[in-house]
C-alpha positions in Angstrom: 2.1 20.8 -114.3 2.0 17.5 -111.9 -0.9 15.7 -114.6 -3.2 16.0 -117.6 -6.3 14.4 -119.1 -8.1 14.7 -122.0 -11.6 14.4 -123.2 -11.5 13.7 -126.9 -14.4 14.2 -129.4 -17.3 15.1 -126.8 -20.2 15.3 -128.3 -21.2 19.2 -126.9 -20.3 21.7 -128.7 -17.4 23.9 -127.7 -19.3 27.1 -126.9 -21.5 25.6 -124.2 -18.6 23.4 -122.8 -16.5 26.5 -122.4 -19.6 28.0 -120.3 -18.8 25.5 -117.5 -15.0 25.4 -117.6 -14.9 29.0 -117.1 -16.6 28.4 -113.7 -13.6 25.8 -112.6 -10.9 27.2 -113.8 -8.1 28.2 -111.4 -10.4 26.6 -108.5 -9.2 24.4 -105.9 -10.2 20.5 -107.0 -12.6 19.9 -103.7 -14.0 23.5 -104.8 -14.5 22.7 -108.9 -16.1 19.5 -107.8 -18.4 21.0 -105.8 -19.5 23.5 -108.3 -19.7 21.0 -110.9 -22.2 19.1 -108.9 -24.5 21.9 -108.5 -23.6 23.4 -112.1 -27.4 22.5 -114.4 -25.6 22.5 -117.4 -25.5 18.7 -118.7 -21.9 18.6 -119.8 -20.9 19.5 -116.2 -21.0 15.7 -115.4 -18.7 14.8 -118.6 -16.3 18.0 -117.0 -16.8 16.1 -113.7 -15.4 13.1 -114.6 -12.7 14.2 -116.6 -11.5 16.3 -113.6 -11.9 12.9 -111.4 -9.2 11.3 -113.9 -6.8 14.1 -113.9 -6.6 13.6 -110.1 -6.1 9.7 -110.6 -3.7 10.8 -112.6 -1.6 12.7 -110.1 -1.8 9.9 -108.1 -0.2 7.4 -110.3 2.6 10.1 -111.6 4.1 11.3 -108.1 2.6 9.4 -105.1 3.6 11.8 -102.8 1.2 14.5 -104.1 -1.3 16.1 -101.3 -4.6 16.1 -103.4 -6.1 18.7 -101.0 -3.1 21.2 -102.5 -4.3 20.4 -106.6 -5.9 23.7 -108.4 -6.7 23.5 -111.9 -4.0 25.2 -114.2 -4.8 25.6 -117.5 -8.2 24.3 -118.8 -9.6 24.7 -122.1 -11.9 23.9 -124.9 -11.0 23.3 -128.7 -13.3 23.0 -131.1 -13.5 19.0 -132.6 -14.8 17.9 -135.8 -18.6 18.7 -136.6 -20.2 15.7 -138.3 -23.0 16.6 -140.8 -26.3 15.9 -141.3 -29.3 16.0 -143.4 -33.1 17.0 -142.5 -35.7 16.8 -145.3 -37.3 20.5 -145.3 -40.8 21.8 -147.1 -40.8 21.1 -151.2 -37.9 18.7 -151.7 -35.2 20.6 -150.3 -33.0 19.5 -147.5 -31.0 21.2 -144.5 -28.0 20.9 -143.0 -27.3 20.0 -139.6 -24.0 20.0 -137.8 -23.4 18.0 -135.1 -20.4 19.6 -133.3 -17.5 18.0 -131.2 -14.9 19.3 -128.4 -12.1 18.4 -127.0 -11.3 19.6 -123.5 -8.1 19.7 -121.4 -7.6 19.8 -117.9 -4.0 20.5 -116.2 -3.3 20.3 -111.9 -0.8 21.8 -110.2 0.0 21.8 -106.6 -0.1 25.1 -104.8 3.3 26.1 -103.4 2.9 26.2 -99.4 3.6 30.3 -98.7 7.2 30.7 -97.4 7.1 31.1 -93.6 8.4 34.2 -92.3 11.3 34.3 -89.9 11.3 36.1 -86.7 13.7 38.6 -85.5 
């Protein structure tokens, strides 16, 4: 793992945040950035710009790293804390609302260059 970041407390709920990092995960940076562009879910610009800081990152832990060469690692969603709410309903009564939270986490790591092959 060259670098991290986290999104803490994201106000989606983990279900549909998991919908767009399944579409990025083990994809090339260039490539996930792409498809988060063109993704029409809404969180897919929160996932964009979380992905834009774990490459800043990278840069600030190992200045040697080729960005070109980052893929995606490990990405996932965990549920956060749901807050609740109240709605008035028909005849006095009242519902519940939840407003749920996520926290999502993005790892890079650099591809390892294929060994060349030596001629005989």
């Amino acid at each position: 793992m060259i670098s991290r970041a986290r999104m803490k407390y994201l106000g989606s709920s983990a279900q549909k945040t998991r919908l767009v990092v399944d579409l990025i995960r083990g994809r090339g940076v260039e490539e996930a950035l792409a498809t988060l562009d063109t993704a029409r879910k809404t969180v897919a610009r929160d996932v964009s710009k979380l992905l834009t800081s774990a490459v800043a990152n990278a840069r600030v832990s190992r200045e040697d790293v080729d960005v070109d060469r980052l893929f995606i690692s490990r990405a996932f969603v965990d549920g956060g804390p749901s807050q609740k709410r109240i709605r008035p309903a028909p005849m006095g009564r009242a519902f519940r609302i939840l407003r749920r939270s996520c926290h999502v986490t993005i790892e890079l790591d650099e591809k390892k260059s294929p060994p060349s092959r030596a001629k005989r």
